[in-house]
C-alpha positions as CSV (number, residue, x, y, z in Angstrom):
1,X,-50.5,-95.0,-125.3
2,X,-49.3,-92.5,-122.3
3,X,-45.9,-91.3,-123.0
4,X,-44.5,-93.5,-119.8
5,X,-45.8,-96.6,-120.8
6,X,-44.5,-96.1,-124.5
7,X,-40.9,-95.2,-123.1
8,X,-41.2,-98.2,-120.9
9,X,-42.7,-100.8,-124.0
10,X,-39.5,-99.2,-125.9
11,X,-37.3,-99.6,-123.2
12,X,-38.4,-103.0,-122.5
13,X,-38.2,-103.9,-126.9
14,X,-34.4,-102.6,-126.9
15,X,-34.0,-105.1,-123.7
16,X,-35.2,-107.6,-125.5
17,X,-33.6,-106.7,-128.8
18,X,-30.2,-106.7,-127.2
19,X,-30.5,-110.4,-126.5
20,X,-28.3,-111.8,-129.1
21,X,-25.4,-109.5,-127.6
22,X,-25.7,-110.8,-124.1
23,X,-26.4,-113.9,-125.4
24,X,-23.2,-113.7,-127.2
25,X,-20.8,-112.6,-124.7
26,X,-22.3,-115.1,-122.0
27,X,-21.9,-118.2,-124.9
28,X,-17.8,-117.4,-125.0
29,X,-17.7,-117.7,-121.5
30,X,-16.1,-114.2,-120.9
31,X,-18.2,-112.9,-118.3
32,X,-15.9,-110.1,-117.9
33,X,-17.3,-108.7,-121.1
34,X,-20.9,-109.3,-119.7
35,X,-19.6,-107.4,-116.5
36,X,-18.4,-104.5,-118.6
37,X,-21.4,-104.0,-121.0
38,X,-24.2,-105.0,-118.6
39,X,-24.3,-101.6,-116.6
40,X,-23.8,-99.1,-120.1
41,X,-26.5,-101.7,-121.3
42,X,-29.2,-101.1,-118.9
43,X,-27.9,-97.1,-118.7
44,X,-29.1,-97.0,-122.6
45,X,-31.5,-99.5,-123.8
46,X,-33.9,-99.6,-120.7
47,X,-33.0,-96.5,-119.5
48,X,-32.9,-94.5,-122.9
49,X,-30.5,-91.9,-120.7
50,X,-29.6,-90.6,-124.6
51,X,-33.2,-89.9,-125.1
52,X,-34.5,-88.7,-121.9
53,X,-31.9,-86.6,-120.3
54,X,-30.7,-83.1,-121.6
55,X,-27.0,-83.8,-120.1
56,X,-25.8,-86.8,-118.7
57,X,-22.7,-87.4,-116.1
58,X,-20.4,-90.4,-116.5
59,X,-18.3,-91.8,-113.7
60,X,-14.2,-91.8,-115.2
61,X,-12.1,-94.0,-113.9
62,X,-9.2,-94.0,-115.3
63,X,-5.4,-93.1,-114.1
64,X,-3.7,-89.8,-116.1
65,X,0.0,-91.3,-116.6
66,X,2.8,-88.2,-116.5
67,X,6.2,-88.7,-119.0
68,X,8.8,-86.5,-116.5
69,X,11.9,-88.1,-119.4
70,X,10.1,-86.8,-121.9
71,X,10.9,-89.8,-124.2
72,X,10.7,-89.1,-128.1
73,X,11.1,-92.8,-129.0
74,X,8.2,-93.3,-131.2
75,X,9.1,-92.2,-134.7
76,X,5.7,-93.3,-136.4
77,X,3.4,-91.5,-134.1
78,X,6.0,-88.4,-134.0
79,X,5.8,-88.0,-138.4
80,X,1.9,-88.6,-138.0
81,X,2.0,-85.9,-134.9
82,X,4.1,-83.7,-137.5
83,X,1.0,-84.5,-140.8
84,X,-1.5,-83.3,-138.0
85,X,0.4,-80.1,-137.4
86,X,0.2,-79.5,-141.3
87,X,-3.1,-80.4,-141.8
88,X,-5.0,-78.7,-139.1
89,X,-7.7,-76.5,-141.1
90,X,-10.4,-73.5,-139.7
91,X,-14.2,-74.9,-139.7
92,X,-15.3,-71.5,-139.8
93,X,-13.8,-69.7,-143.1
94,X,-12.5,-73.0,-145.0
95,X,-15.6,-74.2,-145.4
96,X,-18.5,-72.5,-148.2
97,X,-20.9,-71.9,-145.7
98,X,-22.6,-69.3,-147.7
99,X,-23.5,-72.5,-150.0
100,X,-27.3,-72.4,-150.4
101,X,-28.4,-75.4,-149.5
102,X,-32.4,-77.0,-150.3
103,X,-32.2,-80.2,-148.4
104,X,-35.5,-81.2,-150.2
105,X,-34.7,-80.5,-153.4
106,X,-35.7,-83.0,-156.2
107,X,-33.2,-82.0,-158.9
108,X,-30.4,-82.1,-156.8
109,X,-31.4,-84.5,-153.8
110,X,-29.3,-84.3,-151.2
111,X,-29.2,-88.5,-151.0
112,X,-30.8,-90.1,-154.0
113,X,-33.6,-92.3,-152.9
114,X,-32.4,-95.9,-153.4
115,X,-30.7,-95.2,-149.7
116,X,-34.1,-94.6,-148.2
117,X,-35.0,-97.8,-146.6
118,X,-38.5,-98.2,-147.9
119,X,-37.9,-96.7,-151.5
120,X,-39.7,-100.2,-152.9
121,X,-42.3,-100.2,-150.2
122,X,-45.9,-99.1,-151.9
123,X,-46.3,-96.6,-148.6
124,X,-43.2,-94.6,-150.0
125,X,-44.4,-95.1,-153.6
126,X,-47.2,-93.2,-152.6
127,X,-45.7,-90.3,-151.5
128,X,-45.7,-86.7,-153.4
129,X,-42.2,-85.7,-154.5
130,X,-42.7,-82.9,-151.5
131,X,-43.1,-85.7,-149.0
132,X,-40.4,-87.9,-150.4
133,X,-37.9,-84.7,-149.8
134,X,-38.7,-84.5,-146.8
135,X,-38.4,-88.4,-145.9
136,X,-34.2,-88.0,-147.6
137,X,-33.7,-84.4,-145.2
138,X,-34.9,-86.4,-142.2
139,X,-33.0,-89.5,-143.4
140,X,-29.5,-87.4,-143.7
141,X,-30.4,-85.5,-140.6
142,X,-30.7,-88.9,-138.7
143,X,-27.5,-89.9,-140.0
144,X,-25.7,-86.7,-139.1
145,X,-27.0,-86.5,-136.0
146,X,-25.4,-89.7,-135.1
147,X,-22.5,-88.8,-136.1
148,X,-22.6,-85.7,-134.1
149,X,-22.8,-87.2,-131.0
150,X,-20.3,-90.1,-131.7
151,X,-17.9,-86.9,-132.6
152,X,-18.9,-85.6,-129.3
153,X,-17.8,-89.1,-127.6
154,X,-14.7,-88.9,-130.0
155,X,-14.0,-85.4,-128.8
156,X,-14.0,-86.5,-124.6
157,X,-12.3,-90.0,-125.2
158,X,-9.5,-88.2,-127.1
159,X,-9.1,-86.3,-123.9
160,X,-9.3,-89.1,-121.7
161,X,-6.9,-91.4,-123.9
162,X,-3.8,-88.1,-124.3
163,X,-3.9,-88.5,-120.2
164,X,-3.9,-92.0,-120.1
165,X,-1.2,-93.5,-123.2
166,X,2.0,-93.8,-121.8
167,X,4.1,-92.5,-124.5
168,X,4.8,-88.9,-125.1
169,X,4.9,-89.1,-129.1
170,X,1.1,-90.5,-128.4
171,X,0.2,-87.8,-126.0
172,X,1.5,-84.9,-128.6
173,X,-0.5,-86.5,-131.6
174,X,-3.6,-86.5,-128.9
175,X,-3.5,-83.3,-128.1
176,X,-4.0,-82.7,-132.0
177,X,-6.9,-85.0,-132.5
178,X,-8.9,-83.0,-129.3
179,X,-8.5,-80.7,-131.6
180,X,-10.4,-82.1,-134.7
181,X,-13.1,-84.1,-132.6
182,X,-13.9,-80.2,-131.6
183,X,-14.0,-79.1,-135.0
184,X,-15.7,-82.2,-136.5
185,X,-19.0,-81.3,-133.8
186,X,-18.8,-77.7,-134.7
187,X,-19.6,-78.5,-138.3
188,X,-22.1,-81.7,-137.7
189,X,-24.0,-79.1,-135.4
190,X,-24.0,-76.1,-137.8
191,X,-24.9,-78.5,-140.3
192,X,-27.5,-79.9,-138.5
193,X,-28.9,-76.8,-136.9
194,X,-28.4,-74.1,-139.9
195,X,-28.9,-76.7,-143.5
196,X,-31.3,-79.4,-142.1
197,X,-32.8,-77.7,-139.1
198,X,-33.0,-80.8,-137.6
199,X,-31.7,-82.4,-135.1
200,X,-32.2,-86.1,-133.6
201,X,-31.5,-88.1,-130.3
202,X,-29.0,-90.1,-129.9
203,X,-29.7,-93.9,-130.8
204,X,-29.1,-95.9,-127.9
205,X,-26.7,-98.5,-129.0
206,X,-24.8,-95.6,-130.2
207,X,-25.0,-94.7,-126.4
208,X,-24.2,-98.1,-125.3
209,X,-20.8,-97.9,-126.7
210,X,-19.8,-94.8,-125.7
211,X,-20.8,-95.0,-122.1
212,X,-18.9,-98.7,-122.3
213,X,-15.5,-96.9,-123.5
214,X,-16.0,-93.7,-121.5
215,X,-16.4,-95.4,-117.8
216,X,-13.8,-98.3,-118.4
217,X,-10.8,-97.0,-116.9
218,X,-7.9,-99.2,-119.6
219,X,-6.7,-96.6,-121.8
220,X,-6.3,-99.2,-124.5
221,X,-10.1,-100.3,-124.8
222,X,-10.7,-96.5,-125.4
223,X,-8.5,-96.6,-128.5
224,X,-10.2,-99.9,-129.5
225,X,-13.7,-98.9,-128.8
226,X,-13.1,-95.2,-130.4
227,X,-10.2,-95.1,-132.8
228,X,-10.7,-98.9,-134.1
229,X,-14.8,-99.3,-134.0
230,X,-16.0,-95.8,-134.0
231,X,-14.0,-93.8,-136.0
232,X,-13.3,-96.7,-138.4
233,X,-16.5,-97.2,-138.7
234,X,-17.1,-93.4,-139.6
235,X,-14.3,-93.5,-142.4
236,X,-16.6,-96.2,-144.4
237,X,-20.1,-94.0,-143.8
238,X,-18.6,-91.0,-144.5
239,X,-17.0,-92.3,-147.7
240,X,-20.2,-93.2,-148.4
241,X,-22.4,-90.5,-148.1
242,X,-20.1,-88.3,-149.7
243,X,-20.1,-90.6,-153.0
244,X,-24.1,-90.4,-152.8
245,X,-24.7,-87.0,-151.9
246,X,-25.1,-84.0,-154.5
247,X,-24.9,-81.5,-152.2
248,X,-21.4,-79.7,-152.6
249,X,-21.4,-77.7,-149.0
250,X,-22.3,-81.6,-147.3
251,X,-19.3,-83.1,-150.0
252,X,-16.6,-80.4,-148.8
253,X,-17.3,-81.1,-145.0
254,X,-16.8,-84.9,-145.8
255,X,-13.8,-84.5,-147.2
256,X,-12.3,-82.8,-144.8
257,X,-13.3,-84.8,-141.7
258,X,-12.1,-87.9,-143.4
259,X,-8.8,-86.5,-144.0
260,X,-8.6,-86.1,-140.3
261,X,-10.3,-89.7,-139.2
262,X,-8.1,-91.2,-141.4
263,X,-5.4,-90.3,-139.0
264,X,-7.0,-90.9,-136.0
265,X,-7.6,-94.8,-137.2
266,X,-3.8,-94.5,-138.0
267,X,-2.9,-93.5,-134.7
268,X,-5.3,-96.4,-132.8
269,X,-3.4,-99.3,-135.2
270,X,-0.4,-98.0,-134.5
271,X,-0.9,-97.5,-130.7
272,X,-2.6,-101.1,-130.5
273,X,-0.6,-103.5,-132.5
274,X,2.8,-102.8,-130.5
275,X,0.9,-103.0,-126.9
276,X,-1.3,-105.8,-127.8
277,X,1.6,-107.8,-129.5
278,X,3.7,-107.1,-126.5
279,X,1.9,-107.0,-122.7
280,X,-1.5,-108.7,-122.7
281,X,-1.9,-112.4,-121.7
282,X,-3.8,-115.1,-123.6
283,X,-6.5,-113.9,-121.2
284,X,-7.1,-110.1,-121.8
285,X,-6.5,-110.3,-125.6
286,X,-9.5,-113.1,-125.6
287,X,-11.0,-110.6,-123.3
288,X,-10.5,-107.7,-125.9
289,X,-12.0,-109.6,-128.9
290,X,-14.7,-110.2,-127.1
291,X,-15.3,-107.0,-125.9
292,X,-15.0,-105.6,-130.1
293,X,-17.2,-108.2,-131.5
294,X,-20.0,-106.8,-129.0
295,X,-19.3,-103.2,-129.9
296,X,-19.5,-104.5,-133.8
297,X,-23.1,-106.2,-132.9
298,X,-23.8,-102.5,-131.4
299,X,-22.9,-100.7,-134.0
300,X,-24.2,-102.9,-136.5
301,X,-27.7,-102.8,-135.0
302,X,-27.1,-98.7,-134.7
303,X,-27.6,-98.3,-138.5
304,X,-31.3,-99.7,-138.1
305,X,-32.4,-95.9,-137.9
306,X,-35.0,-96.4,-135.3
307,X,-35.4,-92.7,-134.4
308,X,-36.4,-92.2,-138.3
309,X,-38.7,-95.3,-137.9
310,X,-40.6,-94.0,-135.1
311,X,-40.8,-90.5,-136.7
312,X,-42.3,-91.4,-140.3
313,X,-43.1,-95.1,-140.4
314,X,-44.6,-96.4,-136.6
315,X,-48.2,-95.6,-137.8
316,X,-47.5,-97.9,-141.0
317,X,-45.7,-101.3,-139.6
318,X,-44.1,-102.7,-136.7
319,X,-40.5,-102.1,-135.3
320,X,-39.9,-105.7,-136.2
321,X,-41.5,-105.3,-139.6
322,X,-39.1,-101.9,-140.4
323,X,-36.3,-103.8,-139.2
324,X,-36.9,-106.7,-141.3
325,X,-37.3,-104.7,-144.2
326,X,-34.0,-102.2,-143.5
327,X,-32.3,-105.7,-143.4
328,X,-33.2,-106.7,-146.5
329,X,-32.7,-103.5,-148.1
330,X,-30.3,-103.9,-150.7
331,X,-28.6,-99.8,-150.7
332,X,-29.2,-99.9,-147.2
333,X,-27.2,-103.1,-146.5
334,X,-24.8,-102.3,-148.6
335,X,-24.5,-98.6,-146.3
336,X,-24.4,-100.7,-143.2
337,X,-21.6,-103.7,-144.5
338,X,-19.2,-100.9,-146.3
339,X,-19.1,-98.7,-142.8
340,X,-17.5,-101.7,-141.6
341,X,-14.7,-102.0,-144.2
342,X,-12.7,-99.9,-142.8
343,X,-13.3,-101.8,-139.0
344,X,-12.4,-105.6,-140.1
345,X,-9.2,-105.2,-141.7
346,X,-7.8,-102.9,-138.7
347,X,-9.2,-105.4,-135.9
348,X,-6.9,-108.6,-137.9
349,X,-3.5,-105.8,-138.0
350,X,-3.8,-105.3,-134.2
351,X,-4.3,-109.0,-133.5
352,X,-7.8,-109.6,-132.5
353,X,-9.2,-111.5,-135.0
354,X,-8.1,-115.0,-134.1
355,X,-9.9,-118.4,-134.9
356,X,-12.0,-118.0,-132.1
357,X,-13.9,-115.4,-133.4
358,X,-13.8,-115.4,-136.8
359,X,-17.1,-117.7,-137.0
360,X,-18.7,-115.5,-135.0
361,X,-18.1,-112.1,-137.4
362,X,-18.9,-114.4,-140.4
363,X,-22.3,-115.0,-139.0
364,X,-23.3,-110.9,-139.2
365,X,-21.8,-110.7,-142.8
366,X,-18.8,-109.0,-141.7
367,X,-15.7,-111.2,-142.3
368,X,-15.6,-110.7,-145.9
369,X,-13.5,-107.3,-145.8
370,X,-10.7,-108.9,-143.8
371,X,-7.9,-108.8,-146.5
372,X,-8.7,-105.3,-147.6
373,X,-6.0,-102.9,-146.7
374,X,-5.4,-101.7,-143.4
375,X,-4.4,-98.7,-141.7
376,X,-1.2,-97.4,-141.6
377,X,-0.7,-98.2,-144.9
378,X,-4.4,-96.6,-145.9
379,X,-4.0,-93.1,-146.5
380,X,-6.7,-90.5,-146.2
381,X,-6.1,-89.7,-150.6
382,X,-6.4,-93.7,-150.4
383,X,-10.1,-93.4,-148.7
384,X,-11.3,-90.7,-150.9
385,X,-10.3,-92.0,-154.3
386,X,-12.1,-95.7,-153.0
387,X,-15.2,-93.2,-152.1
């Protein structure tokens, strides 16, 4: 197949694929969610603008909101501004980077193969120990990569949403997490590029979200798309992967960036739950559950490791075949439901898990980790003993 008909068959498959979200948003009635996802939609499923250009400009609309009082009246974001002063740490000399590291090797693999999607599939039963190392380096590099570019988006919404929050105790912890989203792509890219030596696209749900929270101009679906979904989301993969992996360089890094995420989830609940209990109408909180369920269905579907797929496993089966079989994956599934852990319980503290969507998280297998513990009360030690 030429290369522009097999961009446009996968554009027009990821179309088709993001039914059940459209079809979602357009059953509740809230076309205002439709409005808001339909343009990052078509930018990133047909499109593929995460796959096909090098750089890619987004249109901010958004107001910058100056403090000229200088108000200190927020005495939970000023002792969590005051833990980020303390815990700020150097990517470049506090991490072992002179750790050798054989992302192949068999004796210490750097994920164990019950997280490979296919490990009970005869195909990957087949494979020489050489080829099944280098099916768990492409795996992690897949994984990493996406979390590389979601740190990127975490790195410019951070910016956007220190402009935008009106309170200056906010703004001063913002300042510190530009900070750590800058770090946090410094060591997923010399990971990537310098350990792995590999480095994939972006997946485009993965793109979907981001360009839906970079180009809406409230300040407050930026901390709900990025410091609720996103990095929440992060917090349960990362716990994750550093629980599987045996590779000590790959555990240190992990433990550091989820000392950080922790308080950026903080920060978002903390932000969220006094503005959404306070100054939204019945309308634009319905509006705002809405608008996270369909990020949830995004990022759910994210985790489906297409760009892996099409690398290693397109000659062998179907897109729909892989997917059905990453579904029913039983490590894999279990990767997938624990990222969002972390999500659930934080979307019920800031209010937006009401009756009226509760059925509709229950149907994707999420709803069961909604009386776990929530942030602020989660602590980063908290995450990494769970992990």
């Amino acid at each position: 197949m030429k290369p522009l008909l097999r961009n446009f068959a996968g554009s027009m498959q990821n179309l088709a694929e993001s039914g059940p979200l459209l079809r979602d948003a357009v059953q509740s009635r809230n076309l205002r969610v439709l409005a808001s996802m339909l343009g990052p939609a078509f930018r990133g499923l047909f499109q593929q603008r995460g796959r096909n250009e090098e750089s890619t400009p987004m249109r901010l609309g958004y107001s910058a909101q100056f403090d000229w009082r200088y108000r200190r009246d927020q005495p939970e974001m000023a002792r969590l501004y005051e833990a980020a002063k303390a815990s700020q740490w150097n990517a470049s000399t506090d991490l072992a980077w002179s750790t050798s590291v054989d992302p192949e090797s068999a004796d210490r693999p750097i994920i164990p193969d019950a997280i490979v999607p296919l490990v009970d599939h005869p195909a990957y039963q087949r494979l020489t120990p050489v080829e099944k190392g280098r099916q768990r380096r492409a795996l992690m590099a897949w994984m990493l990569s996406q979390f590389l570019h979601g740190e990127q988006g975490a790195l410019f919404a951070a910016a956007q949403v220190t402009s935008a929050v009106p309170w200056l105790d906010a703004k001063l912890f913002g300042s510190t997490q530009v900070v750590d989203e800058g770090r946090h792509v410094e060591v997923f890219h010399r990971y990537l590029t310098t350990k792995l030596e590999k480095l994939y696209d972006i997946n485009d749900n993965l793109y979907v979200v981001i360009d839906a929270l970079m180009t809406d101009a409230r300040w407050d679906l930026k901390f709900l798309g990025m410091q609720i979904m996103i990095e929440g989301l992060a917090l349960g993969a990362f716990g994750f992967l550093r629980a599987a992996t045996q590779e000590p360089l790959l555990k240190q890094l992990l433990t550091a960036v989820i000392t950080d995420e922790a308080r950026h989830v903080h920060y978002g609940v903390l932000a969220l739950q006094k503005f959404y209990a306070t100054a939204l109408s019945p309308r634009e909180r319905a509006e705002r559950e809405d608008w996270a369920f369909e990020v949830a269905y995004l990022l759910r579907n994210r985790f489906l490791a297409h760009e892996f797929y099409e690398e290693h496993w397109a000659h062998e089966m179907t897109r729909p075949q892989w997917d059905q079989l990453v579904l029913a994956s039983g490590m894999m599934s279990l990767f997938r439901r624990t990222m969002f852990r972390r999500i659930i319980p934080n979307l019920k503290r800031i209010g937006l898990l009401s009756g009226r969507v509760r059925a509709r998280y229950a149907r994707i297998g999420l709803l069961e980790y909604e009386h776990l513990r929530a942030a602020p009360d989660l602590t980063a030690q908290d995450l990494l003993d769970d992990a």
